[in-house]
VEXFITOR-957852 format. One record per residue (C-alpha): residue number from 1; residue in one letter; chain; x, y, z. Coordinates in steps of 0.05 Angstrom, whole numbers. Layout:
<pts>
PT  seq  type  mol      c1      c2      c3
PT  NUM     a    A       X       Y       Z
...
</pts>
This chain:
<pts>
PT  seq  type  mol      c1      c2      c3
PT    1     x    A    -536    -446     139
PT    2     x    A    -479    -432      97
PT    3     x    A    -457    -374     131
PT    4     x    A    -457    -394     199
PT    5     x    A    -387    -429     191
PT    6     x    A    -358    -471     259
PT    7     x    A    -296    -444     281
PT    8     x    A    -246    -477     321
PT    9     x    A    -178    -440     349
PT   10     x    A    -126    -470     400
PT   11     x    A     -58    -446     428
PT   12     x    A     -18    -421     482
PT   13     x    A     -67    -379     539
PT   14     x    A    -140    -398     505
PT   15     x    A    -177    -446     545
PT   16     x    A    -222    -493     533
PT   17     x    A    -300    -469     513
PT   18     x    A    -348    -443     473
PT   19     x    A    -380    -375     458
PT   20     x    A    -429    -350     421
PT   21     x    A    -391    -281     401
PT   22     x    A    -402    -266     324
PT   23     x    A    -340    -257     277
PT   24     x    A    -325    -246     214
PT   25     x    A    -268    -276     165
PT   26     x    A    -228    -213     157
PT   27     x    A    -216    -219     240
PT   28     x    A    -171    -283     237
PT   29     x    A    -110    -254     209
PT   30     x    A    -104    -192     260
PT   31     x    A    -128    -244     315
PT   32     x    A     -70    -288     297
PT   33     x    A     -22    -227     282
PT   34     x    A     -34    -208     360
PT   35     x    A     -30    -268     388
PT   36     x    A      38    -281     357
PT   37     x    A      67    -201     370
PT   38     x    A      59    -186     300
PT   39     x    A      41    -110     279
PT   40     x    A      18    -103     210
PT   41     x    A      45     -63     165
PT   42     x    A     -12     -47     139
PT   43     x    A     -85     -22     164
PT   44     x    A    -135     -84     162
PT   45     x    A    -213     -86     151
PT   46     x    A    -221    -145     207
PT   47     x    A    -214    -140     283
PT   48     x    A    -175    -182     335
PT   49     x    A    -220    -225     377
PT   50     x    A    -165    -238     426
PT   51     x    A    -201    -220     483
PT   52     x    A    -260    -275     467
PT   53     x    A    -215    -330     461
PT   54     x    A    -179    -300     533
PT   55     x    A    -246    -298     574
PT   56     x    A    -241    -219     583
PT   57     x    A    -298    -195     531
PT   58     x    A    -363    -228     504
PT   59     x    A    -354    -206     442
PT   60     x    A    -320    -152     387
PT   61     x    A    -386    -142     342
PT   62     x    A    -452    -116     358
PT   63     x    A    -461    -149     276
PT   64     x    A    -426    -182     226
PT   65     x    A    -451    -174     149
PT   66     x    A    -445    -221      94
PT   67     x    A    -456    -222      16
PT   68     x    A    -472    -268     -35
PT   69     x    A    -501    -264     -99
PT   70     x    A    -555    -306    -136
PT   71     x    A    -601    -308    -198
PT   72     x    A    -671    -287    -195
PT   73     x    A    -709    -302    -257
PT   74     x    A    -730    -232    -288
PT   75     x    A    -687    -192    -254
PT   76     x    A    -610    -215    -272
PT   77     x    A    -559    -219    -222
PT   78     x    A    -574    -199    -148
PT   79     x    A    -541    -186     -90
PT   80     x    A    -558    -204     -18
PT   81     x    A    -530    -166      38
PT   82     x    A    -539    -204      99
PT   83     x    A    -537    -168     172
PT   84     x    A    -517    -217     231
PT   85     x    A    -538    -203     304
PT   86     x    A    -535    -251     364
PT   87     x    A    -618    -253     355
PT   88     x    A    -643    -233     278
PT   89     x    A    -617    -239     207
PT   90     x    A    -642    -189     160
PT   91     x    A    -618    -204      85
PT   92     x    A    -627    -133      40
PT   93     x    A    -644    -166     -41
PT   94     x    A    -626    -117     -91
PT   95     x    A    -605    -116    -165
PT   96     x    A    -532     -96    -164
PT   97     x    A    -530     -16    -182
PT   98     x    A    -603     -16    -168
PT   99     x    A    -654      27    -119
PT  100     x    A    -671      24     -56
PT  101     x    A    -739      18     -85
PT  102     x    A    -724     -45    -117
PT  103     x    A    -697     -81     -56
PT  104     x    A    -735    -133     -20
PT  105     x    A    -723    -158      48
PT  106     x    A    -729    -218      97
PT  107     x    A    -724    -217     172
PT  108     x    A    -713    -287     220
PT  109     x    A    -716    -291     295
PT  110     x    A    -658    -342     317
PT  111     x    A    -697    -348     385
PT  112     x    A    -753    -370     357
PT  113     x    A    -743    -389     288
PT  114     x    A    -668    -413     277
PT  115     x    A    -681    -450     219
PT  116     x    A    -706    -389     184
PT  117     x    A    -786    -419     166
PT  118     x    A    -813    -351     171
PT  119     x    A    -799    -290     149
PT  120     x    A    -815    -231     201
PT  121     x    A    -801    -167     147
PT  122     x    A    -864    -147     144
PT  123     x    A    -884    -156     216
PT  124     x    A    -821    -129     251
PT  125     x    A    -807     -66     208
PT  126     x    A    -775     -30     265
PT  127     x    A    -725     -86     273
PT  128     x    A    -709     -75     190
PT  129     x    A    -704      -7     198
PT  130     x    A    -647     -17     254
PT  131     x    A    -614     -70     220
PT  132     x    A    -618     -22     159
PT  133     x    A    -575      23     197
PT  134     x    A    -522     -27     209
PT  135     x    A    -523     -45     138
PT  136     x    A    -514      34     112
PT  137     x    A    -441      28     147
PT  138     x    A    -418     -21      92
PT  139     x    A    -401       3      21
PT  140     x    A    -451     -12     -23
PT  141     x    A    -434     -46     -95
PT  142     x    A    -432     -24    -156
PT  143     x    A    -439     -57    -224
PT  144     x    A    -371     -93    -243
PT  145     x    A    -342     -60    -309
PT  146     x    A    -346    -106    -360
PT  147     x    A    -276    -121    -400
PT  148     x    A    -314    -102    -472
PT  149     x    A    -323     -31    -428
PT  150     x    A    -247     -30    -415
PT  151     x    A    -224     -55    -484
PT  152     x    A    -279       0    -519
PT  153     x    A    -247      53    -471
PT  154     x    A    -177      24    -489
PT  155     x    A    -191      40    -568
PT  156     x    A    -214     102    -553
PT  157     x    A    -153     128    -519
PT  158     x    A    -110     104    -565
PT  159     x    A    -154     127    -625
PT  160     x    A    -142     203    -590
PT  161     x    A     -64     186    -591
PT  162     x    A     -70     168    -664
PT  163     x    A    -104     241    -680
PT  164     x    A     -52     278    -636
PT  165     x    A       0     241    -676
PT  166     x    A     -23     248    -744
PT  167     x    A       0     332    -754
PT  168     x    A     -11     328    -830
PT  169     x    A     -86     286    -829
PT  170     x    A     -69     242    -885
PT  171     x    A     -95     185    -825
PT  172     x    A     -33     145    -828
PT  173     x    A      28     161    -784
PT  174     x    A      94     159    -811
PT  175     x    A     167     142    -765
PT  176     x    A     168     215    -757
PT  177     x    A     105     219    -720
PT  178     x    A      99     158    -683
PT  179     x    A     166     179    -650
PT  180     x    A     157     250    -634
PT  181     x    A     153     250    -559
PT  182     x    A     158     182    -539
PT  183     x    A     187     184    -465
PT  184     x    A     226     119    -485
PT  185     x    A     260     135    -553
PT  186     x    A     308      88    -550
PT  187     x    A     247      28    -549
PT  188     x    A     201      68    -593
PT  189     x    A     230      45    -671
PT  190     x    A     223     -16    -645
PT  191     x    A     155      -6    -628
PT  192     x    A     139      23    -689
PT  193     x    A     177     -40    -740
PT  194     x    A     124     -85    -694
PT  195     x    A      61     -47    -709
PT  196     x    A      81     -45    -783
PT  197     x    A      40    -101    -805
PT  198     x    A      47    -103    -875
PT  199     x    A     122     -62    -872
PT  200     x    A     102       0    -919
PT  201     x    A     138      46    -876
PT  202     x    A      72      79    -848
PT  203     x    A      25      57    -783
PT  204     x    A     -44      49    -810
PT  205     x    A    -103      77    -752
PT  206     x    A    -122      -4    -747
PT  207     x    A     -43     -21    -736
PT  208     x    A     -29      38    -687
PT  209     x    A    -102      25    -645
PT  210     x    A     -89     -45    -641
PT  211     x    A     -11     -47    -625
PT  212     x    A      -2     -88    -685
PT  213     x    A     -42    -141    -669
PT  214     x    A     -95    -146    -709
PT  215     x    A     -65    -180    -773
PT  216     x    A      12    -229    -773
PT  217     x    A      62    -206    -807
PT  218     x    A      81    -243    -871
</pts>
């Protein structure tokens, strides 16, 4: 029930009415953008329903998809990928990053079910397979990168900077070293009298990898 969302629109040239065409967010902004002579500057993921709310099309979509996640005890996070059509909803369950042969699947008839009390997967597997189709045009997700990932990946580059630096091994850098090639030698000594912790002239590995930031200055 929480995806099927009312929507009400009113202006110059759309009469009064209903219709049972399917759209999705992402069509209100070029909808509005036509209506008003607006080109974007821009290309856009949603289509203009204009010619619904004019009376000269039934309709923009043969589907519409939604996603939301949820918690499944056991298996972590999961994802539900939800494919619209004016009769059936098929919703694809799958642990984000995960197989195809982890995915589980529910079917509803909204002409003879529309409160979704059974779910037809099982006995309607041609009608999965089709709405399976519709669902392969959508990108699929992928696990979200985790900021410990990026900071880990962040050390690691700037561990590499800290060996290219360091000519003589002796795994401290002096003023010398940290300012060889710097494209902004006029900021650099700066940079360096701020990653100086403890001021003894030299840029430790810890002071250099962490921009100064691990300890305060006295």
């Amino acid at each position: 029930q929480a995806t099927r969302i009312p929507f009400l629109m009113a202006g110059p040239g759309i009469r009064a009415g209903r219709t049972k065409a399917m759209i999705e967010s992402v069509d209100v902004y070029p909808t509005v953008c036509e209506l008003a002579g607006i080109i974007p500057t821009s290309k856009l993921d949603g289509t203009s329903f204009r010619s619904v709310l004019e009376g000269t099309s039934d309709g923009i979509r043969d589907h519409v998809i939604h996603v939301y996640p949820r918690s499944k005890s056991g298996q972590g996070n999961v994802l539900g990928r939800a494919i619209r059509t004016p009769r059936y909803r098929m919703v694809e369950w799958k642990p984000i990053g995960g197989s195809d042969s982890d995915a589980e699947y529910e079917l509803y008839d909204y002409i003879t079910d529309p409160e979704e009390t059974k779910n037809l997967a099982s006995e309607k597997e041609d009608v999965v397979q089709q709405l399976k189709k519709f669902l392969a045009r959508h990108p699929t997700p992928s696990p979200q990168i985790s900021s410990e990932t990026n900071n880990n990946n962040s050390k690691q580059d700037r561990n590499s900077m800290f060996n290219k630096r360091d000519t003589n091994r002796d795994n401290r850098l002096t003023r010398g070293e940290f300012l060889q090639g710097q494209p902004d030698p006029k900021d650099a000594p700066n940079r360096f009298t701020k990653f100086d912790v403890n001021d003894d002239g030299f840029l430790s590995r810890e002071e250099f990898v962490s921009s100064g930031k691990t300890t305060t200055k006295p």
